[in-house]
N, CA, C and O atoms as CSV, one atom per row, in Angstrom:
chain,resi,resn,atom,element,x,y,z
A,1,UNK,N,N,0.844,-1.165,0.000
A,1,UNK,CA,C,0.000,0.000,0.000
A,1,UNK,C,C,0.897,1.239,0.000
A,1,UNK,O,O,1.799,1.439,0.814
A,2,UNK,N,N,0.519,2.114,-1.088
A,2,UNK,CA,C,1.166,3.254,-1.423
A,2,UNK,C,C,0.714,4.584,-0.482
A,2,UNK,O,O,-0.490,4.461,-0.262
A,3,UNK,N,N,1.197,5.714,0.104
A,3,UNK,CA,C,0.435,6.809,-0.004
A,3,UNK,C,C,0.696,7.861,-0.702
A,3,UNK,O,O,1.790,8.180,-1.167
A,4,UNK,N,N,-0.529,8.539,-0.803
A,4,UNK,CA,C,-0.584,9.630,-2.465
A,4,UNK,C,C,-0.193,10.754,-1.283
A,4,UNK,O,O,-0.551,10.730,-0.105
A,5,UNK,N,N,0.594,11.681,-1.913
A,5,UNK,CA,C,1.138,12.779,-1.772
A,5,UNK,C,C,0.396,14.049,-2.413
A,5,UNK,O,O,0.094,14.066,-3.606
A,6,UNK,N,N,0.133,15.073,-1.570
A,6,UNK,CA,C,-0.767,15.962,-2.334
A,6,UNK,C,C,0.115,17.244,-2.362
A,6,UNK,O,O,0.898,17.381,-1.422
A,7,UNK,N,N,0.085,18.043,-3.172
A,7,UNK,CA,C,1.062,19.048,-3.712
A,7,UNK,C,C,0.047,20.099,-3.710
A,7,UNK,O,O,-0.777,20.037,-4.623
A,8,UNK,N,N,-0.068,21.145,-2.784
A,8,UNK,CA,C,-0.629,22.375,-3.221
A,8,UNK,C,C,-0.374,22.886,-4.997
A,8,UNK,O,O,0.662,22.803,-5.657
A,9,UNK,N,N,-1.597,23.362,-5.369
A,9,UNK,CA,C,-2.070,23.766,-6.400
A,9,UNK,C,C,-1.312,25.582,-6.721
A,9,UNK,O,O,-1.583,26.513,-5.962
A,10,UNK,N,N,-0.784,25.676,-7.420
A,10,UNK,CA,C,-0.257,27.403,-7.783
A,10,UNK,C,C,-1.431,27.685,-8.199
A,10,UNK,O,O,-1.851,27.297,-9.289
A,11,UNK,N,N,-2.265,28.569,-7.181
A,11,UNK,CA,C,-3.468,29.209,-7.899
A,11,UNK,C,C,-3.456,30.813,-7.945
A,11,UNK,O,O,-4.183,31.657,-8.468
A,12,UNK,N,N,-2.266,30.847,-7.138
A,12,UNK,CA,C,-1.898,32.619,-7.841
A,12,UNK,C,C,-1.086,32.819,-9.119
A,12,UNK,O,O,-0.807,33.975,-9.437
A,13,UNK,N,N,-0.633,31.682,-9.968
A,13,UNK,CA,C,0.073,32.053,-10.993
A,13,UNK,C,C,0.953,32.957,-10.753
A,13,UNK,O,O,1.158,33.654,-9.760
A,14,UNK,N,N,1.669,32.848,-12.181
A,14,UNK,CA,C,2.841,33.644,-12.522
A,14,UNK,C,C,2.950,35.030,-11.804
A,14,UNK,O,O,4.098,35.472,-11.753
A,15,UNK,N,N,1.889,35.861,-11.193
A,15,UNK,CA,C,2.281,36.773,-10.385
A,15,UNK,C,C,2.209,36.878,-9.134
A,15,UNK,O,O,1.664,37.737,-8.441
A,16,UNK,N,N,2.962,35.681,-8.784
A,16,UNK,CA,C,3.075,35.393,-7.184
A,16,UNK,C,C,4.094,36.253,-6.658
A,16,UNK,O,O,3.906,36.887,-5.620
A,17,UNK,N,N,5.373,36.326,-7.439
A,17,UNK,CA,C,6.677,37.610,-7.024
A,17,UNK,C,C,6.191,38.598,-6.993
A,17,UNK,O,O,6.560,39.376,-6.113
A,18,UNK,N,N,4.949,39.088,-8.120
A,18,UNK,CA,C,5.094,40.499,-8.271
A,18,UNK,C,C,3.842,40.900,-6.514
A,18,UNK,O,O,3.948,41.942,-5.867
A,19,UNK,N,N,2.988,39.940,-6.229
A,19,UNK,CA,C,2.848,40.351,-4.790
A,19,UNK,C,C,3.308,40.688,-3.920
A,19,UNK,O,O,3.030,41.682,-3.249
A,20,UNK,N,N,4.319,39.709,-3.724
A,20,UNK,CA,C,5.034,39.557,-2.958
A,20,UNK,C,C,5.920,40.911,-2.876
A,20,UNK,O,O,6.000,41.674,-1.913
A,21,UNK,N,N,6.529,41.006,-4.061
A,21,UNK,CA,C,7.268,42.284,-4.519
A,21,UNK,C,C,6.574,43.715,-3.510
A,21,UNK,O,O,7.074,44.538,-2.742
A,22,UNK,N,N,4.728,43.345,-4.194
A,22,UNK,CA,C,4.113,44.961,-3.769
A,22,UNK,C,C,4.011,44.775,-2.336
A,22,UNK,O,O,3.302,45.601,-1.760
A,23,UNK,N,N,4.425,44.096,-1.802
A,23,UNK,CA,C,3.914,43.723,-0.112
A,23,UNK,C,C,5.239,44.201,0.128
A,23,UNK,O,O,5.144,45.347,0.569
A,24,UNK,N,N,6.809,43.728,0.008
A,24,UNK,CA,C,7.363,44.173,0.493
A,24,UNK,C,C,7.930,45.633,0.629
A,24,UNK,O,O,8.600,46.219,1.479
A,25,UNK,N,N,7.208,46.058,-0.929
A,25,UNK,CA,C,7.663,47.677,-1.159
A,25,UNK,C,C,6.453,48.458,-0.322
A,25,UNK,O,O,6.746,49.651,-0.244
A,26,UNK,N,N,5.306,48.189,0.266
A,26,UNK,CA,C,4.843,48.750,1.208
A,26,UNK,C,C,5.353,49.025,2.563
A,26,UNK,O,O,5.552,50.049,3.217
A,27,UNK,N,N,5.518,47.573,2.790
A,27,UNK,CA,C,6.460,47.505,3.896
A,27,UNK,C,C,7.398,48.653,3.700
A,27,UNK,O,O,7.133,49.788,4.096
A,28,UNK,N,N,8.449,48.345,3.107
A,28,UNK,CA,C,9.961,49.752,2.724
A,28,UNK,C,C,8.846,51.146,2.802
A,28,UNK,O,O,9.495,51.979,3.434
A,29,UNK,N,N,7.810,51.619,2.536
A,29,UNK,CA,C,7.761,52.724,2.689
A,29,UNK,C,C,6.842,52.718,3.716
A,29,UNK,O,O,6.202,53.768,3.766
A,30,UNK,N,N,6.533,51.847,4.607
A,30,UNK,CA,C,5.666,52.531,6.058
A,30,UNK,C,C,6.820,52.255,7.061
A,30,UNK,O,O,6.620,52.346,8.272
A,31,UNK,N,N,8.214,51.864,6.468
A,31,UNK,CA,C,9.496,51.827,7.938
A,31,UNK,C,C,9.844,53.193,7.391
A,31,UNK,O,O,10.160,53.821,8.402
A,32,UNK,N,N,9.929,53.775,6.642
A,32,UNK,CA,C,10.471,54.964,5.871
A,32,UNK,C,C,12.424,54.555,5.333
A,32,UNK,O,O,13.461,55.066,5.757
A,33,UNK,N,N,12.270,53.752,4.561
A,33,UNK,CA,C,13.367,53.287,3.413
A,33,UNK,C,C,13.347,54.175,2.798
A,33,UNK,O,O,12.246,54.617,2.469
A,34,UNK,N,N,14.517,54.818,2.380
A,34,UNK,CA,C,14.852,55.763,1.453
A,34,UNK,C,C,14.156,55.334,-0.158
A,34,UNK,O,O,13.682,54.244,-0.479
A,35,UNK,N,N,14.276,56.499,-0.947
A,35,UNK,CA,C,13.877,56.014,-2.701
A,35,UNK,C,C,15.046,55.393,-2.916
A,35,UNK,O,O,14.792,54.238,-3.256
A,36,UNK,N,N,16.466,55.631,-2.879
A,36,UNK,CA,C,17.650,55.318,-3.082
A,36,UNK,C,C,17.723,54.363,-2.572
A,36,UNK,O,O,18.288,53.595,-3.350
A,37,UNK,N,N,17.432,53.760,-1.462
A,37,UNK,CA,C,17.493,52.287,-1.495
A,37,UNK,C,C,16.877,51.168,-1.940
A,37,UNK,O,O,17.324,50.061,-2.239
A,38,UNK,N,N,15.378,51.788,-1.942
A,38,UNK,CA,C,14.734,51.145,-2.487
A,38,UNK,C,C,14.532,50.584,-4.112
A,38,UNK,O,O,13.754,49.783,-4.630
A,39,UNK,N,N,15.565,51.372,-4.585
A,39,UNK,CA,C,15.083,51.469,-6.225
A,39,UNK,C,C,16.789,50.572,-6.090
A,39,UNK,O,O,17.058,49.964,-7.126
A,40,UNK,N,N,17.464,50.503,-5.390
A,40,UNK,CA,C,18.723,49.684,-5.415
A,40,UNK,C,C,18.365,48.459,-5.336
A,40,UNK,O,O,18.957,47.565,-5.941
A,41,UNK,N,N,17.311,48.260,-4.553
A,41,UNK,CA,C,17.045,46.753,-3.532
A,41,UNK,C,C,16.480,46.003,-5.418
A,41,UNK,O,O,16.824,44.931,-5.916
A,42,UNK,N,N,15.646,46.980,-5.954
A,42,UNK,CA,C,15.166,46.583,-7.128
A,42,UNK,C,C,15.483,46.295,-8.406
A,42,UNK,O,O,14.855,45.667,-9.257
A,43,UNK,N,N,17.129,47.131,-8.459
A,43,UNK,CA,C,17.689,46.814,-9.643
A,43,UNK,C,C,18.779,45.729,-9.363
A,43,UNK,O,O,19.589,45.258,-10.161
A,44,UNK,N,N,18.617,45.465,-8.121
A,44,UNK,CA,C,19.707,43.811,-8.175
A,44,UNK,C,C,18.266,42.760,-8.068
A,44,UNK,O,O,18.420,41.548,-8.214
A,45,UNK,N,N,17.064,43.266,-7.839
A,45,UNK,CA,C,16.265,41.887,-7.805
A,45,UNK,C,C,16.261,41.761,-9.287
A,45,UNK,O,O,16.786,40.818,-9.879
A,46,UNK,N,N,15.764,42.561,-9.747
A,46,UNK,CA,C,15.396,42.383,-11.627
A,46,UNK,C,C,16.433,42.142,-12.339
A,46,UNK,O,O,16.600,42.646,-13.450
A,47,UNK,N,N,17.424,41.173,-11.661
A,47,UNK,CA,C,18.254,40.495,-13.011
A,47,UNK,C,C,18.204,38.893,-12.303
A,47,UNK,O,O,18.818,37.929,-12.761
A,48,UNK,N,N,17.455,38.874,-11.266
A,48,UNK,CA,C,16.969,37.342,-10.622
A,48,UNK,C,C,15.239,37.270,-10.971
A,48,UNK,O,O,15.010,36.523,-11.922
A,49,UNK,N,N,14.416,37.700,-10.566
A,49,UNK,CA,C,13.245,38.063,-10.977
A,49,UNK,C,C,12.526,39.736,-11.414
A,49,UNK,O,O,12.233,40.618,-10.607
A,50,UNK,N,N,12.414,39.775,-12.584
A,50,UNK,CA,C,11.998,41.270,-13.104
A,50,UNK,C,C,10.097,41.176,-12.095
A,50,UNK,O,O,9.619,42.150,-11.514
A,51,UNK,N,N,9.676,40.322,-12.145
A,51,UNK,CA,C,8.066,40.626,-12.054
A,51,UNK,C,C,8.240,40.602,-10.173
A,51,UNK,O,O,7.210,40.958,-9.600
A,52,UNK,N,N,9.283,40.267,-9.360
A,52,UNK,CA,C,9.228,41.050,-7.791
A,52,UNK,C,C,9.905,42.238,-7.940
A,52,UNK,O,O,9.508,43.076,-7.131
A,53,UNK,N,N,10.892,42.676,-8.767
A,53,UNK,CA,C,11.172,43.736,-8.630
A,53,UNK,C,C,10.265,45.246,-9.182
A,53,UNK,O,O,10.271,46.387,-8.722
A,54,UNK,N,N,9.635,44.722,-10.190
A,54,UNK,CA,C,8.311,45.699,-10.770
A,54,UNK,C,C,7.453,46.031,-9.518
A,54,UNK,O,O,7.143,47.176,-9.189
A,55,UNK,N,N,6.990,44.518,-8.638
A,55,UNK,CA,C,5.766,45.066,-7.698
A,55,UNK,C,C,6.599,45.704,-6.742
A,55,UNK,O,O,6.017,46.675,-6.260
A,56,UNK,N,N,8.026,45.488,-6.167
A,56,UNK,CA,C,8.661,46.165,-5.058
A,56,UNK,C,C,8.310,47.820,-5.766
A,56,UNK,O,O,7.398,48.419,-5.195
A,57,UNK,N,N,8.846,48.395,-6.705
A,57,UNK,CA,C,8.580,49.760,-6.616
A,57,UNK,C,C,7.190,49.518,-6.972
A,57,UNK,O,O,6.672,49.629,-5.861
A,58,UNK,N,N,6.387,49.301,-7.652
A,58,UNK,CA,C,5.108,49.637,-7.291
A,58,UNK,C,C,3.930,49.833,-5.902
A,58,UNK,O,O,3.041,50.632,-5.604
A,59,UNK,N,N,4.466,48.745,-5.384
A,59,UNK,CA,C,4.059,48.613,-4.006
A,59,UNK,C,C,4.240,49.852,-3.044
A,59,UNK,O,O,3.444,50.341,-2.242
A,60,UNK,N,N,5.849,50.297,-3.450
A,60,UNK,CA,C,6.694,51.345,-2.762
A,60,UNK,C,C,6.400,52.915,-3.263
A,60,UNK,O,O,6.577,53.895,-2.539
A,61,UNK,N,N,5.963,52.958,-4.507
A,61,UNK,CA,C,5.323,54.241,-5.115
A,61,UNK,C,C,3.860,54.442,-4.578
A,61,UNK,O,O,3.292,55.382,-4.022
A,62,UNK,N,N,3.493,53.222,-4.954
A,62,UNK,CA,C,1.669,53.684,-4.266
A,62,UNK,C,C,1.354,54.201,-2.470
A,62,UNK,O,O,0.769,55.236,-2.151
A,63,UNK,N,N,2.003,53.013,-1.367
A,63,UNK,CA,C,2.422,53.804,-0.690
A,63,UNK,C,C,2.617,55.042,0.057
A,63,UNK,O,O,2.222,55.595,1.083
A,64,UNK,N,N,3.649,55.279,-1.230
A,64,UNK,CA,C,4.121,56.756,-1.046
A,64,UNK,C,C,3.025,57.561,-0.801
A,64,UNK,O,O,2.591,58.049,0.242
A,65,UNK,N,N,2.475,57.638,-2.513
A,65,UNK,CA,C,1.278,58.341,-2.834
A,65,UNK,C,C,0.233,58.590,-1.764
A,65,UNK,O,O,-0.209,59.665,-1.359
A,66,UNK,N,N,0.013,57.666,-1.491
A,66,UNK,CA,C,-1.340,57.389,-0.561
A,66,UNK,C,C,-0.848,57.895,0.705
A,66,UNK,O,O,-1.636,58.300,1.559
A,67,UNK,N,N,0.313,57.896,0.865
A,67,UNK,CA,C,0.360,58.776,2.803
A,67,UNK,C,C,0.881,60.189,2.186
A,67,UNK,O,O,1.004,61.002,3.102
A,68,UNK,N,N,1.192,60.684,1.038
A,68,UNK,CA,C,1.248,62.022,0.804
A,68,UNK,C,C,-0.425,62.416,0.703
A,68,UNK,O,O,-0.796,63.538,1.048
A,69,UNK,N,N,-1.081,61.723,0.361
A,69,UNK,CA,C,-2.413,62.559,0.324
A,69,UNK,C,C,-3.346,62.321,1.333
A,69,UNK,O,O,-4.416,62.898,1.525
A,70,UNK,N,N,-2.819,61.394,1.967
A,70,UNK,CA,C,-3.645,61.501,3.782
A,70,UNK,C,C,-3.175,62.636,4.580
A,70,UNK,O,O,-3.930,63.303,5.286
A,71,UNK,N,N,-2.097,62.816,4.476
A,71,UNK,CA,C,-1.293,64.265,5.214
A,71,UNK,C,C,-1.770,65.210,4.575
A,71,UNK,O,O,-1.956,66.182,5.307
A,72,UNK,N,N,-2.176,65.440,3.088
A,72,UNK,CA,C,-2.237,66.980,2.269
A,72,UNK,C,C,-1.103,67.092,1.840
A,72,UNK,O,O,-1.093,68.250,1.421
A,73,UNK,N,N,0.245,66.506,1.587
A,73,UNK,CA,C,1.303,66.600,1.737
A,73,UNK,C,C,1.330,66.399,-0.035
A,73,UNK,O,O,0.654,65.537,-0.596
A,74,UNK,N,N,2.038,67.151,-0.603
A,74,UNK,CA,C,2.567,67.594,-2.075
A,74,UNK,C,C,3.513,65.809,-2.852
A,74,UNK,O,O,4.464,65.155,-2.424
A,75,UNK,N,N,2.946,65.703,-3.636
A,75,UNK,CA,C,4.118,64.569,-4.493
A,75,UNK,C,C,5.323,64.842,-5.178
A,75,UNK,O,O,5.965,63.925,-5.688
């Protein structure tokens, strides 16, 4: 008697990094990470994965955006 092995299913597809990516570039901008680091952290990810390094600054731009205009605060 054998037992069957069950393997979770990828049901987020191919843009599982780039979540991951926008989760951590939120993160970097509610510790307050510099742009300069952040856009560093991104151009050494995007020659290992381009689609976490896209959502890291995206994640990290929106962010931004969104606590400059809860304050009134200029972009």
């Amino acid at each position: 008697m054998s037992l069957m092995t069950f393997a979770l299913a990828d049901t987020d597809g191919p843009d599982d990094s780039w979540t991951t990516g926008y989760t951590d570039g939120e993160l970097a901008a509610m510790t307050g990470l510099s742009s300069r680091r952040i856009h560093a952290r991104a151009a050494m990810a995007d020659d290992y994965d381009p689609n976490y390094a896209t959502g890291l600054i995206d994640g990290y731009l929106h962010t931004i955006a969104v606590n400059a205009t809860c304050t009134g605060g200029a972009l």
